[in-house]
DOTIKE-787872 format. One record per residue (C-alpha): x, z, y. Coordinates in steps of 0.02 Angstrom, whole numbers, plus 50000, padded with zeros to 5 digits. Layout:
// residues N
+-------+-------+-------+
!    px !    pz !    py !
+-------+-------+-------+
!     X !     Z !     Y !
...
+-------+-------+-------+
***
This chain:
// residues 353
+-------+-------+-------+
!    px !    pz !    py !
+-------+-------+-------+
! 52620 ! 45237 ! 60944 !
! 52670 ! 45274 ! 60766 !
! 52754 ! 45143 ! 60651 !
! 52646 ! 45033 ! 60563 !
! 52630 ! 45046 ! 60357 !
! 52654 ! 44916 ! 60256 !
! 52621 ! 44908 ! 60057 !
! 52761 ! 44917 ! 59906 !
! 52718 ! 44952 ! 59756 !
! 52637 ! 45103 ! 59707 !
! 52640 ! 45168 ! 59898 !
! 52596 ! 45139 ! 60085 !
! 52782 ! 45169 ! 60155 !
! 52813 ! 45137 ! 60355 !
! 52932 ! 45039 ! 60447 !
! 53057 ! 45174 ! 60485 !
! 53057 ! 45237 ! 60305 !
! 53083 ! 45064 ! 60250 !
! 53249 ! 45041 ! 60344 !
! 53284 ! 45221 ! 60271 !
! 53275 ! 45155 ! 60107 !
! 53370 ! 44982 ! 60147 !
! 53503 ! 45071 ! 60223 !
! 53511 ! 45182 ! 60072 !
! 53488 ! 45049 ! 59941 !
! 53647 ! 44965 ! 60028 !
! 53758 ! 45113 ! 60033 !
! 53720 ! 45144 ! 59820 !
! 53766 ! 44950 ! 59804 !
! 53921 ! 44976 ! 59932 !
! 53962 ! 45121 ! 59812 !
! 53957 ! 45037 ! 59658 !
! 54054 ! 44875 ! 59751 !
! 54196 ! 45012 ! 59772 !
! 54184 ! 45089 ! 59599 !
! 54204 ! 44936 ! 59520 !
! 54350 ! 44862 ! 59631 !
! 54448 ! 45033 ! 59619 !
! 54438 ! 44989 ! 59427 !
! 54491 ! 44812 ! 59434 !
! 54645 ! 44880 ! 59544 !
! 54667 ! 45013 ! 59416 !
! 54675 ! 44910 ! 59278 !
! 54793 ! 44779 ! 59365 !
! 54910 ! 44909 ! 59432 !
! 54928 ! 45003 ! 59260 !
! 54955 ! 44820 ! 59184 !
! 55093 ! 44762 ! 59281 !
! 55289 ! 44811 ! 59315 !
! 55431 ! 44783 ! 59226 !
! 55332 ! 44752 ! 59062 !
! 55178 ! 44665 ! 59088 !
! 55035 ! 44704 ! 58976 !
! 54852 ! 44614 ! 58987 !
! 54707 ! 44697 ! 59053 !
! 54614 ! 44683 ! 58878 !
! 54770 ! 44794 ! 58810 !
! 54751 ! 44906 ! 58950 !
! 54570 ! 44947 ! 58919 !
! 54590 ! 44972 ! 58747 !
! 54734 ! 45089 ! 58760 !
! 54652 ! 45174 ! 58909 !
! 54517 ! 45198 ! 58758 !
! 54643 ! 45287 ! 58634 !
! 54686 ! 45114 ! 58550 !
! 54818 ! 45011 ! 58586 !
! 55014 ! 45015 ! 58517 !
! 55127 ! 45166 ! 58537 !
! 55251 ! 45076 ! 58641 !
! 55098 ! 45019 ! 58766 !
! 54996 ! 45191 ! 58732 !
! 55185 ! 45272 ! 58805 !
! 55198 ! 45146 ! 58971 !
! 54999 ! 45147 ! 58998 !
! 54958 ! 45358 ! 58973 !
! 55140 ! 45423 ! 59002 !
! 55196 ! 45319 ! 59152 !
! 55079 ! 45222 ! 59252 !
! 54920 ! 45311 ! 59226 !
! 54964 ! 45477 ! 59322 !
! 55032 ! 45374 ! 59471 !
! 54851 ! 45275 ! 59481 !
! 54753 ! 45447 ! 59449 !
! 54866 ! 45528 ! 59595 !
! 54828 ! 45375 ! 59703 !
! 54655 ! 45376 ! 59685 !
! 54631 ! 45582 ! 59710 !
! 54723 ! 45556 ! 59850 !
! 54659 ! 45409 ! 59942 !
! 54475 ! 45514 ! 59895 !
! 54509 ! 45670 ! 59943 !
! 54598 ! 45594 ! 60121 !
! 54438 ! 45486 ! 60148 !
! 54309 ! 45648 ! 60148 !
! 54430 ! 45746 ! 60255 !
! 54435 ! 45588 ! 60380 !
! 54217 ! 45564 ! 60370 !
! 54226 ! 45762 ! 60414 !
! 54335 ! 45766 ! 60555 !
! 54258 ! 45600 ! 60608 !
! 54091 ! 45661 ! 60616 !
! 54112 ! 45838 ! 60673 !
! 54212 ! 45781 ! 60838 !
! 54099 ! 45615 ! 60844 !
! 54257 ! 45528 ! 60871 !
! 54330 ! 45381 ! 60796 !
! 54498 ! 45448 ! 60816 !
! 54453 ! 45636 ! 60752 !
! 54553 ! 45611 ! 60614 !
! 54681 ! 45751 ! 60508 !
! 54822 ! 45633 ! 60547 !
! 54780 ! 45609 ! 60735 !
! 54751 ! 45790 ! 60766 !
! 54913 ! 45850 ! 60699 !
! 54858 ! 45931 ! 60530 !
! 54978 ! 45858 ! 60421 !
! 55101 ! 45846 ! 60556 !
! 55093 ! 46045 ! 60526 !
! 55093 ! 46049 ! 60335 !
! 55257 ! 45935 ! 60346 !
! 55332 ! 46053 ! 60467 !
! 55277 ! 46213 ! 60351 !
! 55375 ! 46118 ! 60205 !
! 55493 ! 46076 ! 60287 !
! 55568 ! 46229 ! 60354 !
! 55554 ! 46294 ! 60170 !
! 55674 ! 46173 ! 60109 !
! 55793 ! 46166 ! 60263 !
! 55794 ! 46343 ! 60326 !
! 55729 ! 46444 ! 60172 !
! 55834 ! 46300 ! 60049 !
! 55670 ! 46332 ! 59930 !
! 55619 ! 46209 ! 59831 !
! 55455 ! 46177 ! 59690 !
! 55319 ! 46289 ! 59730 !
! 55404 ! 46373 ! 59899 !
! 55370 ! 46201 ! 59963 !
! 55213 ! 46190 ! 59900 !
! 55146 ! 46364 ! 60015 !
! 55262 ! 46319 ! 60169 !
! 55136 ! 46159 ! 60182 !
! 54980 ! 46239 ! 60149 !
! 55039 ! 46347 ! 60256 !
! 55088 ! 46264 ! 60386 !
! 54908 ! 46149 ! 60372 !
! 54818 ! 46318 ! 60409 !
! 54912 ! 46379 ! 60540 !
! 54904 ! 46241 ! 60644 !
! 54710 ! 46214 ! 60594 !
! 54702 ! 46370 ! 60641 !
! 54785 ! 46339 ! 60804 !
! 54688 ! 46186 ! 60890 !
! 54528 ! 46277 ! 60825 !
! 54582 ! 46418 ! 60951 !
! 54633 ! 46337 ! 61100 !
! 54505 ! 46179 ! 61082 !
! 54368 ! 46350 ! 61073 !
! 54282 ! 46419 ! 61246 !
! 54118 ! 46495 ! 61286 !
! 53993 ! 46412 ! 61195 !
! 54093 ! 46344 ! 61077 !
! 54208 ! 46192 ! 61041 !
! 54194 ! 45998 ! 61063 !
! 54246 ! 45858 ! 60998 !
! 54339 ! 45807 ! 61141 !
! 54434 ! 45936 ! 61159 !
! 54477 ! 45963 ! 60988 !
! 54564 ! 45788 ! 60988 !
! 54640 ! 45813 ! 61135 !
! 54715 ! 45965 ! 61091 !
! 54752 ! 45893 ! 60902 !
! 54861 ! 45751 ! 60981 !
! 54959 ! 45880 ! 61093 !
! 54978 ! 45998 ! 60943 !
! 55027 ! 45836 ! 60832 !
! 55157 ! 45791 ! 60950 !
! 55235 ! 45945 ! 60961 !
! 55250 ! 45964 ! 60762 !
! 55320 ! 45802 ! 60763 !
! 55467 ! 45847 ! 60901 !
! 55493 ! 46011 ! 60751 !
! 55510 ! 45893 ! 60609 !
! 55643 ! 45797 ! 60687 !
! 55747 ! 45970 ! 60758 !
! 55722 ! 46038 ! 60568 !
! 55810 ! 45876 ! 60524 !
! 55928 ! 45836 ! 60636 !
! 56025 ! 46026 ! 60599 !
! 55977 ! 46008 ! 60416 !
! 56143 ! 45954 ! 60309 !
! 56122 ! 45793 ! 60245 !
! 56071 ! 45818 ! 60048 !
! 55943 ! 45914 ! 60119 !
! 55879 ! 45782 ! 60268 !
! 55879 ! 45649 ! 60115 !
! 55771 ! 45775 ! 60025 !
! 55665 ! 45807 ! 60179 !
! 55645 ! 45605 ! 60201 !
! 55588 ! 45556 ! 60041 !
! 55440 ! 45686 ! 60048 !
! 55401 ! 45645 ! 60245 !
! 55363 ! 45461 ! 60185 !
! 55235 ! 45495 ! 60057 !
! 55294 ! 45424 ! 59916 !
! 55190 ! 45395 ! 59721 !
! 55337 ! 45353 ! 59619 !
! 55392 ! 45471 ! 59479 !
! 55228 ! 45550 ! 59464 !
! 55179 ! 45636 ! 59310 !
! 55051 ! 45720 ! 59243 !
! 55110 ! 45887 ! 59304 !
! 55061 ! 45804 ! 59466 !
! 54906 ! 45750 ! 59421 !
! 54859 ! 45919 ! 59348 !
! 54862 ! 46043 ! 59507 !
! 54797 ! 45911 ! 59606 !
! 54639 ! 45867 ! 59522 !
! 54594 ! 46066 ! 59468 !
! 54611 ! 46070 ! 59687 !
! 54489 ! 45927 ! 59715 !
! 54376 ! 45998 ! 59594 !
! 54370 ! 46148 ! 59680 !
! 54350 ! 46102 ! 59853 !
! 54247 ! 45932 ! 59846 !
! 54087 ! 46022 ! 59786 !
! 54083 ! 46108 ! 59914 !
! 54045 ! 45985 ! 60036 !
! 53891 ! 45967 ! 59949 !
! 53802 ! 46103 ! 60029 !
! 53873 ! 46079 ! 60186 !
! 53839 ! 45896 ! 60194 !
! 53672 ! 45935 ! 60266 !
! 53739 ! 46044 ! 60394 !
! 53874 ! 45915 ! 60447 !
! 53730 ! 45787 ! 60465 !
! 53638 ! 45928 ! 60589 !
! 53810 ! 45939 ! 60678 !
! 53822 ! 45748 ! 60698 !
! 53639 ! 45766 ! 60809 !
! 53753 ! 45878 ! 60933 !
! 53743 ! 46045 ! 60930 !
! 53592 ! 46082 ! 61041 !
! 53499 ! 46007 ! 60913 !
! 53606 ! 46073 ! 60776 !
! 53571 ! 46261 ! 60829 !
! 53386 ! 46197 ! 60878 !
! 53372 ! 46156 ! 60686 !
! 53417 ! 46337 ! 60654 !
! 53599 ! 46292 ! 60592 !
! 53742 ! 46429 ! 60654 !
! 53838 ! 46274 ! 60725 !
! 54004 ! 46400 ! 60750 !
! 54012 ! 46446 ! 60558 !
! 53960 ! 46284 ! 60502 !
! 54091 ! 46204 ! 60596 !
! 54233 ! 46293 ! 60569 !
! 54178 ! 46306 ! 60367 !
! 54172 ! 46106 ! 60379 !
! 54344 ! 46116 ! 60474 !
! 54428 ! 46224 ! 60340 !
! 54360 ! 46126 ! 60183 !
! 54435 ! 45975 ! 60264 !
! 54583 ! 46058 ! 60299 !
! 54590 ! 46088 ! 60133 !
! 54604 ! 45945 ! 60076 !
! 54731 ! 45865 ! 60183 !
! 54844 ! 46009 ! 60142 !
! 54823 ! 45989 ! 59952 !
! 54866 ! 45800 ! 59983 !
! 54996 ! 45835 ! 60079 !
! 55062 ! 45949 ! 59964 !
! 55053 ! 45838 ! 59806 !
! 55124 ! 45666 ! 59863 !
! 55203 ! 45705 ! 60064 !
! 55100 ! 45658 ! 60207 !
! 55013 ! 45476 ! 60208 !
! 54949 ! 45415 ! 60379 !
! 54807 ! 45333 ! 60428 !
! 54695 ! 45317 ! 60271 !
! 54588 ! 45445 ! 60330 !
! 54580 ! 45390 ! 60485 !
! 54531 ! 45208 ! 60434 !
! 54428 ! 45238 ! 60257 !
! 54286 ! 45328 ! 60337 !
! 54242 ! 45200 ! 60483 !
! 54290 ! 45040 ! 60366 !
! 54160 ! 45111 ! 60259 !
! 54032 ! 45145 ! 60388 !
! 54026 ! 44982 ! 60433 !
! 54009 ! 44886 ! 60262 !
! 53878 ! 45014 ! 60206 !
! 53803 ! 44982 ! 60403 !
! 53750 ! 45182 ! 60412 !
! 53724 ! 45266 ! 60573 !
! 53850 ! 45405 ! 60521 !
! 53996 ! 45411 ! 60399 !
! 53957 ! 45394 ! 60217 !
! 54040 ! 45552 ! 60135 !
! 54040 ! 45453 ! 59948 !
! 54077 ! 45286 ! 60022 !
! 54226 ! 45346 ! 60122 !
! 54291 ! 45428 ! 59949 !
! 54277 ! 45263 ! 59887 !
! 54350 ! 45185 ! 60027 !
! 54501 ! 45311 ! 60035 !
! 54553 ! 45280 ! 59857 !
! 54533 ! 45085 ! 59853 !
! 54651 ! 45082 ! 60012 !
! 54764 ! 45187 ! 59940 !
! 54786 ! 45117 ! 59763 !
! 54786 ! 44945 ! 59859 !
! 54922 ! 44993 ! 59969 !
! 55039 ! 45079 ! 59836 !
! 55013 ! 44910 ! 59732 !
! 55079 ! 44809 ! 59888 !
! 55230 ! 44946 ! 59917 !
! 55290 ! 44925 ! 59752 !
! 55286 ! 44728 ! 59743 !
! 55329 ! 44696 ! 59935 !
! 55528 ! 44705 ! 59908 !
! 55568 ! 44648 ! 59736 !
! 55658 ! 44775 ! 59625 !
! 55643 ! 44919 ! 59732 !
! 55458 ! 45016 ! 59750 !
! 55446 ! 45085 ! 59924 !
! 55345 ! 45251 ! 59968 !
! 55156 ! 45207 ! 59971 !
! 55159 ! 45289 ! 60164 !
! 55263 ! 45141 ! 60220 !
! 55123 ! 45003 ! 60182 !
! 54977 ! 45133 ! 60232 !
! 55055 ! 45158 ! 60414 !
! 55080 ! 44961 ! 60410 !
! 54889 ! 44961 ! 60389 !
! 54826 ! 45092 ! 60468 !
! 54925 ! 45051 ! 60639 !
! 54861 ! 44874 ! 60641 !
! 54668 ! 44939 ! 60625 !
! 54727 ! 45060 ! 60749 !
! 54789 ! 44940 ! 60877 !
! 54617 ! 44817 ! 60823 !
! 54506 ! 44986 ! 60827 !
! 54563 ! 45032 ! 61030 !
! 54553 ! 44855 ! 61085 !
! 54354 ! 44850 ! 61021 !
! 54328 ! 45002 ! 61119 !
! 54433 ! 44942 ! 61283 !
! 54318 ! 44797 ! 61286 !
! 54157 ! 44890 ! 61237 !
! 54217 ! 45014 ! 61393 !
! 54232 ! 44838 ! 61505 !
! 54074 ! 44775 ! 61471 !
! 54002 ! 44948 ! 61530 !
+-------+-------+-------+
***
């Protein structure tokens, strides 16, 4: 029996095209929700430090007006460190809905799976074993992101193809073992160059600039686009890949395209500010269930990503007075408590059968 029609204006539109609509009238007003906190937070964190300035200043400087001596702390200090926080906190979010949807796992996320485990390892043995430092670093992560990418792609593959399941499985093992790497390359590292190491491996927004802010966005503009052709082809993928290939799709190619984009983007992240956990493992399925979609909003986890970040570096630089602490300290804090909430929902889902 088909759906019955009911009338809106202008058209006969049925039942199941109606919730269609609802559930994508909610996700544009979700959207815009996010858009317009991520500028409140914006305009409080660039207004606030040492010297204080109002949020009616801050707009109006923000709009080439202002003072020099606020135009100096508002462009020249505090705006590239809110610009790197919210390309970040974006760019992590996408990679996270990717992942997420292409192993159909909650916990198919970059940082779960080892992927900046691997870009922290490829820096990381450019600045204790190479002693390189600026750009070196910069290709020992990417690097390092690809190769072990590259890695649980090839074992997690068999005849037929991969699965989700076994691409987090073998993502933790991989993680783990990067993990047992970073702390050999530090423990025979001399010590100016373990302090070095440390402040990168917390992920850390203080002292950006715009040369920061520069490499970082011309990568996001590069790589985000893409996902828009391949957005329909990760929605196919989400339907499992019987139905995927029965659509026509090349699931292999699309998949592994999907995988690298994503990859992509955690290793630019990783790159620009160290590695910060658990934002995209948390931004995509926090903002799959506001928007209350059946998959994982690409735009709303963007959102998501960069309002959790900003909102997190705001907290690490006011949660011990006179000292700002890395922005990966207050994001672990975060993510390890939605973690710990996250596996308790699905050991009681699992009891209940």
């Amino acid at each position: 029996m088909s759906a019955a029609p009911y009338t809106l204006p202008g058209r006969v539109v049925r039942v199941g095209e109606a919730v269609s609509l609802r559930i994508r009238a909610r996700t544009v007003l979700v959207s815009l929700a996010l858009v317009v906190i991520v500028l409140a937070l914006s305009v409080f964190a660039i207004g606030t430090g040492e010297f204080d300035i109002p949020p009616g200043t801050v707009v109006s400087t923000l709009l080439g007006g202002g003072d020099p001596g606020s135009a100096f702390i508002v462009r020249e200090l505090r705006l590239p460190r809110v610009l790197c926080a919210l390309l970040v906190g974006a760019a992590l979010g996408v990679s996270g809905a990717v992942f997420q949807s292409l192993t159909r796992n909650p916990l198919g996320s970059p940082d779960i799976v080892g992927f900046p485990q691997g870009a922290t390892v490829g820096a990381l043995i450019v600045i204790t074993v190479l002693a390189g430092s600026g750009f070196a670093v910069t290709v020992g992560a990417l690097t390092g992101g690809v190769a072990t990418a590259f890695t649980v792609y090839l074992l997690a593959f068999k005849r037929g193809g991969t699965s989700g399941f076994r691409i987090v499985l073998i993502g933790i093992a991989i993680s783990y073992l990067m993990i047992s790497i970073t702390d050999y390359l530090l423990a025979r590292a001399r010590i100016e160059e373990a302090q070095e190491a440390t402040r990168w491996l917390l992920g850390s927004l203080n002292g950006r600039t715009w040369e920061d802010v520069g490499p970082l966005a011309l990568s996001l503009a590069v790589l985000l686009p893409l996902l828009v052709p391949a957005a329909r082809s990760l929605r196919a993928l989400e339907l499992g890949d019987d139905s995927a290939h029965a659509l026509g799709l090349n699931v292999e190619r699309a998949r592994l395209g999907l995988v690298a984009l994503a990859v992509g983007l955690v290793s630019v992240t990783t790159v620009a500010v160290g590695p910060i956990g658990f934002i995209a493992l948390t931004a995509p399925q926090i903002a799959r269930r506001v928007a209350r979609t059946a998959g994982l909003p690409l735009v709303c986890s963007a959102l998501m990503g960069a309002t959790l970040t900003l909102a997190s570096d705001i907290g690490a630089q006011r949660l011990v007075p006179d000292r700002a602490l890395p922005v990966g300290v207050m994001t672990g804090l975060f993510g390890g408590l939605y973690l710990a909430w996250l596996l308790t929902m699905e050991w009681r889902k699992g009891r209940r059968g």
